[in-house]
FINU-735882 format. One record per residue (C-alpha): residue in one letter; x, y, z; residue number from 1. Coordinates in steps of 0.02 Angstrom, whole numbers. Layout:
N
NODE_A_X_Y_Z_NUM
...
This chain:
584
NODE_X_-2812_-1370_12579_1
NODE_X_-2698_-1304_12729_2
NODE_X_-2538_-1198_12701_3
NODE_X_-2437_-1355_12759_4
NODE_X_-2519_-1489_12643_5
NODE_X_-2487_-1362_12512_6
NODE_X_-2307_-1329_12527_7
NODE_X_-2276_-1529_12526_8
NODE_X_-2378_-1558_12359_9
NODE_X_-2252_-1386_12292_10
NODE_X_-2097_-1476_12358_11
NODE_X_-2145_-1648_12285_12
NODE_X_-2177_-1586_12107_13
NODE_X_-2007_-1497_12115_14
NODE_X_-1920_-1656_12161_15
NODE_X_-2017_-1742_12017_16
NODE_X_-1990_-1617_11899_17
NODE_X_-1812_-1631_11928_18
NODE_X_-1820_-1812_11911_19
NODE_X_-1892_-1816_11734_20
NODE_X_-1817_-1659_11671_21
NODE_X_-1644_-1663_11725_22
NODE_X_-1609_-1813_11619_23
NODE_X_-1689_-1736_11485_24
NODE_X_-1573_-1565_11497_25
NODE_X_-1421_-1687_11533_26
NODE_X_-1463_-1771_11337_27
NODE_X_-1482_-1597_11266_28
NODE_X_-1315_-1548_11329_29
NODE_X_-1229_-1692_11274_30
NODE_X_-1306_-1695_11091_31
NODE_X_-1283_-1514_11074_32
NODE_X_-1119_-1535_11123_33
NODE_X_-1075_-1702_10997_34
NODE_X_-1164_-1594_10865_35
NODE_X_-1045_-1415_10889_36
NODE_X_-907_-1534_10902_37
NODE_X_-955_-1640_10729_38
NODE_X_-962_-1455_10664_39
NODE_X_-764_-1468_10700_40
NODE_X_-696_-1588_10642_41
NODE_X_-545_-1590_10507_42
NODE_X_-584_-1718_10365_43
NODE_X_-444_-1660_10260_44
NODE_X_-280_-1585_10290_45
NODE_X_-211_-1475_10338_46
NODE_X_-101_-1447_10184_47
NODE_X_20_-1327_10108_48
NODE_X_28_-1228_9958_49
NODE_X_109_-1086_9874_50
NODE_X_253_-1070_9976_51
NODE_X_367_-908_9967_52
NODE_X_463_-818_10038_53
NODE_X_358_-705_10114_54
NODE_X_169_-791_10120_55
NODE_X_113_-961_10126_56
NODE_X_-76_-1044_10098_57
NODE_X_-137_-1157_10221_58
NODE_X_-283_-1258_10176_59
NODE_X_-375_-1405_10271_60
NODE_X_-562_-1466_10264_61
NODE_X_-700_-1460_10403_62
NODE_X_-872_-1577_10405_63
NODE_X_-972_-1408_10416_64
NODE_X_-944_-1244_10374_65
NODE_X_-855_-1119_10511_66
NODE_X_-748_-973_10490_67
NODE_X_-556_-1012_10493_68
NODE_X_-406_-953_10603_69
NODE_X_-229_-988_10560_70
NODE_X_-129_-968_10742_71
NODE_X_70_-952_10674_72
NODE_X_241_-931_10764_73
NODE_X_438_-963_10767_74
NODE_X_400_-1096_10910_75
NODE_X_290_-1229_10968_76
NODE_X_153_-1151_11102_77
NODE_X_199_-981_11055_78
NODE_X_103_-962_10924_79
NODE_X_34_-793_10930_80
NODE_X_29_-720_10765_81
NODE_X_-146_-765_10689_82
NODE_X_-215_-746_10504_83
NODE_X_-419_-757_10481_84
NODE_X_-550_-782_10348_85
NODE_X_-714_-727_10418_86
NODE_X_-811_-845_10270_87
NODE_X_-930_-1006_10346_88
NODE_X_-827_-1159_10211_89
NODE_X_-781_-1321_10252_90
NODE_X_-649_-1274_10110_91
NODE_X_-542_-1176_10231_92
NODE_X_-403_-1071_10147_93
NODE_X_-297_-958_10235_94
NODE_X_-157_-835_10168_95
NODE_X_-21_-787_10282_96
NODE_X_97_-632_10217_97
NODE_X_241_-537_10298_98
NODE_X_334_-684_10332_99
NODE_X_537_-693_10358_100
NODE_X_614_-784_10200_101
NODE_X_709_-952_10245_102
NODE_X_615_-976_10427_103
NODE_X_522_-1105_10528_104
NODE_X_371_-1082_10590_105
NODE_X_251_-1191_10680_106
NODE_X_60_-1180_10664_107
NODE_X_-130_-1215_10728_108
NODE_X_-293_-1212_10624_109
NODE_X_-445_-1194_10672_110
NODE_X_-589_-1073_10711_111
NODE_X_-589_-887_10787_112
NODE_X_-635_-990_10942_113
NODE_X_-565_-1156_10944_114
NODE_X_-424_-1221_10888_115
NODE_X_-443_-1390_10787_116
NODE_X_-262_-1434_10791_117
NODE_X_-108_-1366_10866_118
NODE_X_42_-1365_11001_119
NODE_X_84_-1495_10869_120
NODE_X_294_-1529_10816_121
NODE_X_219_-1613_10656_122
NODE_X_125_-1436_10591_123
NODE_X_265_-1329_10523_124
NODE_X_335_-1239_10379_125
NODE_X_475_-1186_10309_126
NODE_X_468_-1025_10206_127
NODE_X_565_-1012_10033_128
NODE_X_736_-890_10001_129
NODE_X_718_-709_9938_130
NODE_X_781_-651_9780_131
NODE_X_958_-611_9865_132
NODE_X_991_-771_9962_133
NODE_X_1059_-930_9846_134
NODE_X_1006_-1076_9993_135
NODE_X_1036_-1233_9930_136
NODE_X_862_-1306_9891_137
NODE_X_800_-1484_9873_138
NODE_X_638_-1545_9778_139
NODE_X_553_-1708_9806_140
NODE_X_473_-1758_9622_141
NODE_X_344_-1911_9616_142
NODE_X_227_-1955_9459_143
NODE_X_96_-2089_9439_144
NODE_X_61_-2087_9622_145
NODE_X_-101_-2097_9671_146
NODE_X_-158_-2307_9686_147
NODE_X_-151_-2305_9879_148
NODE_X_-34_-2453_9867_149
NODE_X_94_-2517_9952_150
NODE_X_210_-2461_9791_151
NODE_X_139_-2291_9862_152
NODE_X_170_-2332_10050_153
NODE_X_364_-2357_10004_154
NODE_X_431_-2247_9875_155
NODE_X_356_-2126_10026_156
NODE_X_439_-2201_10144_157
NODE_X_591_-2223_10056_158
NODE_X_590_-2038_10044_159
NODE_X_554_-2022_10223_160
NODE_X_718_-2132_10279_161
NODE_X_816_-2040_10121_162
NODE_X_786_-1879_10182_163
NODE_X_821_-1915_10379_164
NODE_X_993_-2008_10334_165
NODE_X_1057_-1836_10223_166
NODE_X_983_-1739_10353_167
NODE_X_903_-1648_10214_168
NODE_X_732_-1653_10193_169
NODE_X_656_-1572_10038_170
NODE_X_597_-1402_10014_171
NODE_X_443_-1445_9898_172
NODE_X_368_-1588_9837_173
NODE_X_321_-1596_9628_174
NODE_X_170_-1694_9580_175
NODE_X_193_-1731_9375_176
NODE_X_15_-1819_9369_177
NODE_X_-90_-1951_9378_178
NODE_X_-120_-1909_9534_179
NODE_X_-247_-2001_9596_180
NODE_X_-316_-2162_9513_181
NODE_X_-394_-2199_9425_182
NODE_X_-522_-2044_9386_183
NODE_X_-446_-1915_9494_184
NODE_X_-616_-1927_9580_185
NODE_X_-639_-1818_9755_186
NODE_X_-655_-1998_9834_187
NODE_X_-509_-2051_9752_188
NODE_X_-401_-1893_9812_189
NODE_X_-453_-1914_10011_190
NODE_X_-422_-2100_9989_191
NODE_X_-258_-2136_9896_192
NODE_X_-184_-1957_9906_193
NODE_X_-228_-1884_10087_194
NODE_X_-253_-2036_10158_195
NODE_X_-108_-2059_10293_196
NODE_X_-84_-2264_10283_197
NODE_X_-23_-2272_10099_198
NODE_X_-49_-2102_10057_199
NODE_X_51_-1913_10076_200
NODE_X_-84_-1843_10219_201
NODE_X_65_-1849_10367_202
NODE_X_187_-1779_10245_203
NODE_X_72_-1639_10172_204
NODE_X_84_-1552_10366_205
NODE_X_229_-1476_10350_206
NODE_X_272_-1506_10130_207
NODE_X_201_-1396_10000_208
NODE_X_186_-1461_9844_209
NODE_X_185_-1406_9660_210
NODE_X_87_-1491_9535_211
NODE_X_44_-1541_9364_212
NODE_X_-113_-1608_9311_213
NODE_X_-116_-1796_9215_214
NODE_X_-216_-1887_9098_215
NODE_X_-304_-1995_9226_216
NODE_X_-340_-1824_9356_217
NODE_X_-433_-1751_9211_218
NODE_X_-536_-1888_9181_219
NODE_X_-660_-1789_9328_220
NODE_X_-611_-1637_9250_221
NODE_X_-655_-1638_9050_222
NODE_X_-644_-1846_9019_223
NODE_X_-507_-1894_8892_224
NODE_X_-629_-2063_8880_225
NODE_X_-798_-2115_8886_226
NODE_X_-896_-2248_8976_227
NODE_X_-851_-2369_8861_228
NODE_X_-649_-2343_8882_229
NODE_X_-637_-2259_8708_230
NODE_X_-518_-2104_8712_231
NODE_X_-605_-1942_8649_232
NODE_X_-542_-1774_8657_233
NODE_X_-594_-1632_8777_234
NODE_X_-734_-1514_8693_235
NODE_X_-728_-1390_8817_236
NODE_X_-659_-1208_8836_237
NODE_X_-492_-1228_8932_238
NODE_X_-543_-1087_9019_239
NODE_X_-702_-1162_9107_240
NODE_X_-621_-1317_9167_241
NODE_X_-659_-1360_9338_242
NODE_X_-647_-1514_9443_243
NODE_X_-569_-1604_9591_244
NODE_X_-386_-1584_9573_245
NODE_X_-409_-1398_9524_246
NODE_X_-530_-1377_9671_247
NODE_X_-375_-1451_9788_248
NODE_X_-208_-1340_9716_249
NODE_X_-202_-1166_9767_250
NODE_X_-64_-1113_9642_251
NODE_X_13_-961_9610_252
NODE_X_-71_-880_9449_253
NODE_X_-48_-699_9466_254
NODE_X_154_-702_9453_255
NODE_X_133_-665_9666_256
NODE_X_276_-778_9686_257
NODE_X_375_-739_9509_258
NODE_X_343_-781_9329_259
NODE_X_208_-712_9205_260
NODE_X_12_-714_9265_261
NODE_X_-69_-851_9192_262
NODE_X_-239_-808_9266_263
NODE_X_-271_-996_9257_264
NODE_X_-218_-1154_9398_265
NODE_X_-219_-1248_9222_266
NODE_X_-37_-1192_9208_267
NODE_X_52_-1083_9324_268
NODE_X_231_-1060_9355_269
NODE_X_330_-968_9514_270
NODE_X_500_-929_9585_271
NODE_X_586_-1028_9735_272
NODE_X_744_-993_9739_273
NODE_X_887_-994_9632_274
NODE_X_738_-1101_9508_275
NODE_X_593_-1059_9386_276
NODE_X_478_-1194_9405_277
NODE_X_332_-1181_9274_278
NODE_X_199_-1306_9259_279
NODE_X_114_-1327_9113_280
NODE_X_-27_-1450_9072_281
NODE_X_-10_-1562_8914_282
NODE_X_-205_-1646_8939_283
NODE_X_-254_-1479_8837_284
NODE_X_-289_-1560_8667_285
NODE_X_-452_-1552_8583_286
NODE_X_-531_-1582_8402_287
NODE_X_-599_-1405_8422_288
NODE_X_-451_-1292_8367_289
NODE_X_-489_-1160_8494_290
NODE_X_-469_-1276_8616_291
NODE_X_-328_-1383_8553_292
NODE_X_-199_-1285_8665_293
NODE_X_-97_-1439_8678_294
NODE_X_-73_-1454_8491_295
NODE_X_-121_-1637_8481_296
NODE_X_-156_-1694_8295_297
NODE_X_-34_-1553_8224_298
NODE_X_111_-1563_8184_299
NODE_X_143_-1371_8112_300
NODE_X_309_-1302_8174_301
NODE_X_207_-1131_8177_302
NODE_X_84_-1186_8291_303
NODE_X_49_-1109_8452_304
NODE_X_-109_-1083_8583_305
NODE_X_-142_-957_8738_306
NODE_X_-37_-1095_8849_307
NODE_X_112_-1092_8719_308
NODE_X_107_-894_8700_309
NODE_X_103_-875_8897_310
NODE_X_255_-1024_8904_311
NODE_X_364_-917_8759_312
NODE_X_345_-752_8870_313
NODE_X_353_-816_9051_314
NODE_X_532_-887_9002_315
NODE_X_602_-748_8906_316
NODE_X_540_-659_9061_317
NODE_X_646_-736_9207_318
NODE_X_806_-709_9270_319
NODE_X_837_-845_9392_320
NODE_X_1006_-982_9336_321
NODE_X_899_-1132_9331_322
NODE_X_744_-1164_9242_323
NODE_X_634_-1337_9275_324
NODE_X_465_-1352_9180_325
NODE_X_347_-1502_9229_326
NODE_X_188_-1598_9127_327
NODE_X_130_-1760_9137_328
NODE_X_140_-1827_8968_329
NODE_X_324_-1867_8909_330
NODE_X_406_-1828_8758_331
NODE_X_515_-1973_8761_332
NODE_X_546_-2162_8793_333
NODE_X_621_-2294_8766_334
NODE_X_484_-2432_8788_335
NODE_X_444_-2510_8614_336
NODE_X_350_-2373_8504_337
NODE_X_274_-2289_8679_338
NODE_X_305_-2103_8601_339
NODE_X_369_-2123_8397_340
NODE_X_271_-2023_8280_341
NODE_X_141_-2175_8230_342
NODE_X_115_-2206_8421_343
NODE_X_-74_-2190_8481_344
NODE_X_23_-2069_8611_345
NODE_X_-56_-1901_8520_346
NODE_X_-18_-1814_8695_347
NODE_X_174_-1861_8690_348
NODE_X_213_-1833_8543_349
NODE_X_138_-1655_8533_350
NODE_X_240_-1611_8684_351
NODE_X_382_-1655_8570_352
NODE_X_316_-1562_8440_353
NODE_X_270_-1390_8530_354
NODE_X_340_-1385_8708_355
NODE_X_507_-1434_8676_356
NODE_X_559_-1302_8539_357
NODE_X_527_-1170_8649_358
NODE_X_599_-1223_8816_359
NODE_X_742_-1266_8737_360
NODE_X_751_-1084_8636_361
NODE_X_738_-1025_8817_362
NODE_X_871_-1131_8898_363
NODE_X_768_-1257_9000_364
NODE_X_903_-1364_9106_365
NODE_X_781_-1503_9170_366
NODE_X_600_-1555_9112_367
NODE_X_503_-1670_9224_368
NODE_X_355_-1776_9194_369
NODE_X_264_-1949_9219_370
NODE_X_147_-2049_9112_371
NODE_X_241_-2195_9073_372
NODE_X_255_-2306_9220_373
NODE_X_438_-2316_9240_374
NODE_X_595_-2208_9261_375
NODE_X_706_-2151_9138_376
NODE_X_812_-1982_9104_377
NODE_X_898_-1916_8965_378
NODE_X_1093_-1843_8898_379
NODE_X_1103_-1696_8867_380
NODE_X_1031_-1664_8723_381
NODE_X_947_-1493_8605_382
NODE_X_853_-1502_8444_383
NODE_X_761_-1685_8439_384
NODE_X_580_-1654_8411_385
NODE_X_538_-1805_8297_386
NODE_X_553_-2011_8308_387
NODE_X_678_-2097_8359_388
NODE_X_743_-2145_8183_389
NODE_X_762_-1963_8164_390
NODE_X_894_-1921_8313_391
NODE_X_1054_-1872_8264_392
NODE_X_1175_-1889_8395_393
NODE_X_1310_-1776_8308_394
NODE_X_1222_-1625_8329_395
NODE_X_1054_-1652_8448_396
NODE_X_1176_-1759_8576_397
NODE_X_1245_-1611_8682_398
NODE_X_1347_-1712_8787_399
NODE_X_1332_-1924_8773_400
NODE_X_1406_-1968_8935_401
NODE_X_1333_-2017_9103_402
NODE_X_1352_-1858_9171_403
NODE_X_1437_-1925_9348_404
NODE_X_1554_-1817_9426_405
NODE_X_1657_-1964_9470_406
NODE_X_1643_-2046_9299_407
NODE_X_1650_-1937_9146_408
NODE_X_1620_-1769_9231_409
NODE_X_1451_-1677_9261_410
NODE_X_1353_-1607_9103_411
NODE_X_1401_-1426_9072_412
NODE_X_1277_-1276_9013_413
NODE_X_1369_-1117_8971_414
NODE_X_1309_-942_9016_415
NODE_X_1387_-852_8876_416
NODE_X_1472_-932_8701_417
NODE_X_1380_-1001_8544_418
NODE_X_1329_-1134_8650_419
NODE_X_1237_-1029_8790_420
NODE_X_1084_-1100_8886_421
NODE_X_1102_-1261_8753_422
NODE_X_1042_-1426_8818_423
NODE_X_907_-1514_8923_424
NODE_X_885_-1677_9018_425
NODE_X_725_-1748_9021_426
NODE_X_677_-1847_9155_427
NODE_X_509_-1961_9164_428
NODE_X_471_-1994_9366_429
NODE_X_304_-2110_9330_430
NODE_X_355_-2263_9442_431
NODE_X_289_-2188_9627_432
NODE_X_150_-2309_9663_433
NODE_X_150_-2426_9470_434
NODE_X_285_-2519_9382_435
NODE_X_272_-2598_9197_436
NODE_X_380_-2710_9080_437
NODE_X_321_-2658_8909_438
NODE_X_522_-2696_8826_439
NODE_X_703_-2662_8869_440
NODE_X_717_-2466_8873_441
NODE_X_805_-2404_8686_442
NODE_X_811_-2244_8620_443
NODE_X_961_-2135_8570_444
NODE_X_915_-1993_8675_445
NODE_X_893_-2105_8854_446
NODE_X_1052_-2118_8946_447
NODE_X_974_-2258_9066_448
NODE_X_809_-2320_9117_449
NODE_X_718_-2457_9229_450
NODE_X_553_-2549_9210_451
NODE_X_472_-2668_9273_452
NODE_X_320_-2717_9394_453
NODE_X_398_-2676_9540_454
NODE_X_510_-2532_9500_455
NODE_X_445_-2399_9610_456
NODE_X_542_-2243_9637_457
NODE_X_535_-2057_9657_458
NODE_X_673_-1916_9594_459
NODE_X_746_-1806_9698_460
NODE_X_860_-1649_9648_461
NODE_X_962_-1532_9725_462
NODE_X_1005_-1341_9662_463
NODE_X_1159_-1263_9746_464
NODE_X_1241_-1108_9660_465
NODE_X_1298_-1147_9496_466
NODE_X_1258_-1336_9530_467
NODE_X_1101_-1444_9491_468
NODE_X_1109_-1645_9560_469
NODE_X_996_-1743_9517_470
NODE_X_968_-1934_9585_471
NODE_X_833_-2082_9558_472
NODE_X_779_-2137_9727_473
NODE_X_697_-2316_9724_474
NODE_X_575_-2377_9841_475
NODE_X_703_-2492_9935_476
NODE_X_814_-2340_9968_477
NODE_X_948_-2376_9829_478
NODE_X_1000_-2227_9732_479
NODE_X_1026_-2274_9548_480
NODE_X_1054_-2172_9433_481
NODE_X_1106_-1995_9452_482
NODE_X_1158_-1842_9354_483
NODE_X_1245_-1679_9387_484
NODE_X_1212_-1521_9281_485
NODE_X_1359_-1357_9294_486
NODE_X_1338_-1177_9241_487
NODE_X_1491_-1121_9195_488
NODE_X_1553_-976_9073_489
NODE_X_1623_-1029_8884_490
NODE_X_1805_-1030_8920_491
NODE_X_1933_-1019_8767_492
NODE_X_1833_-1067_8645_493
NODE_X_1774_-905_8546_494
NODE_X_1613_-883_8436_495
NODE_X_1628_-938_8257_496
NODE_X_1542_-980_8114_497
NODE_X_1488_-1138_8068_498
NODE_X_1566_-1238_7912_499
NODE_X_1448_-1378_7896_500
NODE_X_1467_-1369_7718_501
NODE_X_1662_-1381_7690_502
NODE_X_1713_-1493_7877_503
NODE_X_1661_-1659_7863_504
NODE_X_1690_-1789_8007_505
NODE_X_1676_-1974_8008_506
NODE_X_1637_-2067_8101_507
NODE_X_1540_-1941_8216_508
NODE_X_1509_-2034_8362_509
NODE_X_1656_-2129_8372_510
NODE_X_1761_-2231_8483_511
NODE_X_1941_-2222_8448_512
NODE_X_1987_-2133_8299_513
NODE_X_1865_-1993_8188_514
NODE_X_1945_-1902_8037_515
NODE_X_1916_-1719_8010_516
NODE_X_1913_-1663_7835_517
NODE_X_1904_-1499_7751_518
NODE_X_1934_-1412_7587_519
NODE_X_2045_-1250_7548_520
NODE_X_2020_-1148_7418_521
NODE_X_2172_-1074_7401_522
NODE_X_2345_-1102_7475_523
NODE_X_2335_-1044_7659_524
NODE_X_2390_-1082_7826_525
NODE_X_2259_-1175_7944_526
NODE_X_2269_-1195_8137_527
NODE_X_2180_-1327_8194_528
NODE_X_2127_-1374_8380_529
NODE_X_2009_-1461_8480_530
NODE_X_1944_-1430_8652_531
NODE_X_1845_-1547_8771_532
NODE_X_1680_-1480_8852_533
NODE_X_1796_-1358_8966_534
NODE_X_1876_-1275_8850_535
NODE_X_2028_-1363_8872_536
NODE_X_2136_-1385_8761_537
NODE_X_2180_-1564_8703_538
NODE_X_2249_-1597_8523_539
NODE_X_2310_-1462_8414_540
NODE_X_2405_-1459_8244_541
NODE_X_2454_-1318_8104_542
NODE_X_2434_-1346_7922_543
NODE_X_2555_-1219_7832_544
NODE_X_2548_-1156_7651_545
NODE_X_2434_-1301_7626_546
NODE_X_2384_-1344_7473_547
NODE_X_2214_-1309_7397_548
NODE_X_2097_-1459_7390_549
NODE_X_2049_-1580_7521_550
NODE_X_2152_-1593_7695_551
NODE_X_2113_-1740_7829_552
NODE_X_2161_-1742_8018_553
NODE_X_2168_-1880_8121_554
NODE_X_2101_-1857_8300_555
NODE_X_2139_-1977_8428_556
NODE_X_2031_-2007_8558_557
NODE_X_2107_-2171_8644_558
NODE_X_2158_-2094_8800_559
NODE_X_2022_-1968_8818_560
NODE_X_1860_-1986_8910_561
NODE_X_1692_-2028_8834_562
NODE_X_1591_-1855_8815_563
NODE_X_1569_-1701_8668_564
NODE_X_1720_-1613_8584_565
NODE_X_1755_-1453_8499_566
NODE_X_1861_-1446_8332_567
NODE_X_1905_-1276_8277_568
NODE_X_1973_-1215_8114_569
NODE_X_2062_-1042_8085_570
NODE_X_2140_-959_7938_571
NODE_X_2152_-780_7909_572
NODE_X_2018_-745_7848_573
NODE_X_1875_-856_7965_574
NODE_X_1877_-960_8116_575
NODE_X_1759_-1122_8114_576
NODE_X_1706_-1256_8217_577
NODE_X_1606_-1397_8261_578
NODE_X_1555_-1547_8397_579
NODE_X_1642_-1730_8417_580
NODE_X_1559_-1862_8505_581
NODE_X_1672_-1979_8586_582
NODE_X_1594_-2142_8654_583
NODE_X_1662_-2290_8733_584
């Protein structure tokens, strides 16, 4: 073969190896390229959690594992700060620290080499106030969430329009359970809870939130029924409890962000703010006593668990002015029997039993939680850990009144006096995606209530100094009920004994007219006066060298507003008072 033949043939089979392999390189490229982009891509997220004042966790969800990157900044395409975690996950979690209390900062996630998601107005937080700052703060509170409903869809939305009308949005958003229906299954979490149609996954970009567990989440956690639908009890170790929603909350445990360690995402509480949040978890009850840290089935005033003990010293512990504590299962309503002491509701009614003493010995101001499918709130109220039969307003019924600023006046909670840190309201916040009409709401302790199949609403509260406002937000944007809590310190009224023995009053509530009765011993002179809520001043009358026996005053109440009273007795030798209810 010549030189010149040979050189063709060599330039032919170069053109036809182009020919065949060039599309074959081409496919390569693009496959490998489809496949390192697959490896990318965010299924979940991202999402917020633990937010402080200093740090933050940002967590989202890749197909296949990589390393992570957190890109952060106080503007959008300036992100240059950056945060890492060098571990392959899907399950990315990053922690950011040294951050500047009460700032904005935008964010990107991704990789050390490509960023998944950024230059975006939508990715942002909002870090929390230090310890010396006393920002007004706004939670977001929803319960019974998770159907992926159009209930869902517009209690968020209603939120959404809310919160860009008061130019306020919230801060943080509380989850009080049951959230996600109706296992709290990992499907049912991407579907009906990050899901961005119906669900929070938009909203979760630039909200934290702060959760509770519910009945229904811990059905994929240790199942509170079987296969059949019969209720059981949890046999498990509290402390090896695992599952989807704990897999998804990245809580505080270790008191990083204030409180007592708990060690445990079970139950968890932190500081933002001028508030101690704690969440505790009332699915903790079990036929095994070990377990039983819930305290269903007992009724022992002595009782307590690892979750009670670590409740009793992470509020004696704080300092901040307002303390919140959140569960899912509530201690009272006012739908038929829902939560009396006969009531198949073990998990209610041992929140009543065990929960409520303490919070209360610690000065709780609000207590939030879900389970039955409506909305309802509180008075005032201290001391009711029993039926309803067994509430007695003249001395568990803190205040009786609406607490409205522009109606009766806000509900009051002293800082010093015999009545320091008394009195709770207890709101239930289970309406945000299910309604019900079991009956009309009744109970003595419920100030107001709605049910019914269509009800949906969410809560939303506001904390500002020595104020707390609370308001029930319905899914067609209508606020309906609302609350206002005041710290203030006792004013004229000074500590005394009580004389529950020797002061009688009847009627106690009443509406016009109540007599106040006591007995003397001897001959004596007695001052008598009674003060409104205040410590105001607003009747007053002196009993000289009275005889001994039994003496009756009068108090009038026609012209006074609804709400609780003070009487006070003094002679020389003791002072003595007690409470009035006034109702109208």
């Amino acid at each position: 073969m010549n030189s010149k033949i040979h050189k063709l043939l060599l330039k032919t089979d170069r053109i036809m190896s182009k020919k065949i392999y060039a599309p074959l390189l081409a496919a390569f490229l693009f496959f490998s390229t489809l496949t390192s982009l697959n490896a990318q891509l965010i299924l979940r997220g991202p999402y917020l959690q633990s937010p402080g004042p200093n740090s933050i966790i940002i967590r989202w969800r890749t197909d296949t594992p990589t390393d992570s990157r957190v890109y952060y900044g106080t503007s959008i395409g300036s992100q240059t700060l950056f945060a890492d975690s060098a571990t392959a996950t899907t399950e990315h979690r990053v922690k950011i620290n040294g951050l500047t209390p009460l700032t904005k900062y935008y964010y990107s996630v991704g990789t050390t080499t490509n960023t998944l998601r950024g230059n975006d107005a939508a990715l942002f937080f909002n870090t929390a106030p230090d310890a010396s700052s006393h920002s007004p703060i706004r939670f977001w509170t929803i319960g019974d969430f998770g159907h992926g409903n159009d209930g869902e869809r517009k209690v968020r939305d209603s939120y959404l329009q809310y919160s860009q009308n008061t130019g306020h949005p919230a801060d943080a958003q509380i989850w009080v359970g049951d959230n996600a229906y109706s296992d709290g299954t990992e499907a049912e979490f991407q579907s009906k809870v990050f899901d961005t149609i119906n669900g929070y996954g938009n909203v979760f970009l630039n909200l934290p939130f702060i959760s509770t567990s519910g009945n229904h989440d811990y059905n994929s956690i240790c199942p509170w029924q079987n296969a059949q639908g019969i209720p059981v009890l949890c046999g498990q170790d509290p402390n090896t409890h695992t599952g989807p929603y704990l897999n998804i909350i990245d809580p505080p445990t270790l008191g990083e962000l204030g409180g007592v360690a708990s060690g445990r995402k079970i139950f968890y509480s932190m500081d933002y703010g001028d508030v101690h949040i704690a969440s505790m978890n009332s699915e903790l009850g079990s036929y095994t006593s070990a377990y039983n840290w819930t305290g269903v089935l007992n009724t022992s005033q002595t009782f307590t668990s690892p979750m009670l003990d670590w409740l009793k010293a992470d509020l004696a512990a704080t300092t901040k002015k307002w303390k919140v504590v959140i569960w899912h299962q509530t201690p009272y309503s006012g739908q038929d029997n829902f939560t009396e002491e006969n009531s198949v509701q073990i998990f209610c009614t041992a929140t009543r039993h065990h929960f409520n003493p303490i919070l209360e010995q610690y000065g709780v101001d609000l207590v939030l939680v879900g389970h039955d499918h409506n909305y309802q709130r509180t008075f005032l109220i201290n001391g009711h850990y029993g039926g309803k039969p067994d509430f007695d307003s003249a001395t568990m019924m803190i205040n009786g009144t609406s607490g409205r600023e522009a109606e009766e006046g806000p509900y009051v909670k002293y800082t010093n006096g015999p009545l320091s840190g008394v009195g709770t309201v207890y709101v239930i916040a289970g309406n945000s995606s299910e309604g019900n009409t079991y009956s009309p709401i009744m109970h003595p302790a419920i100030y107001w209530g709605e049910a019914c199949d269509t009800c949906y609403g969410s809560f939303i509260w506001d904390v500002n100094g020595d104020r707390l406002d609370g308001r029930y937000l319905t899914a067609t944007g209508e606020i309906k009920d609302s609350f206002t809590i005041v710290k203030q310190q006792w004013n004229s009224i000074q500590k005394t004994e009580p004389l529950a023995n020797k002061v009688k009053v009847a009627p106690n509530p009443f509406t016009d007219q109540t007599e106040i009765s006591f007995a003397l011993n001897s001959n004596e002179e007695v001052h008598l006066d009674v003060y409104d809520i205040s410590g105001k001043k607003v009747a007053s009358n002196d009993y000289d060298n009275t005889k001994t026996g039994r003496q009756i005053y009068i108090f009038d109440g026609k012209n006074l507003s609804a709400g609780q009273y003070f009487y006070e007795l003094k002679t020389e030798e003791q002072s003595l008072r007690g409470k009035l209810m006034l109702v109208k």
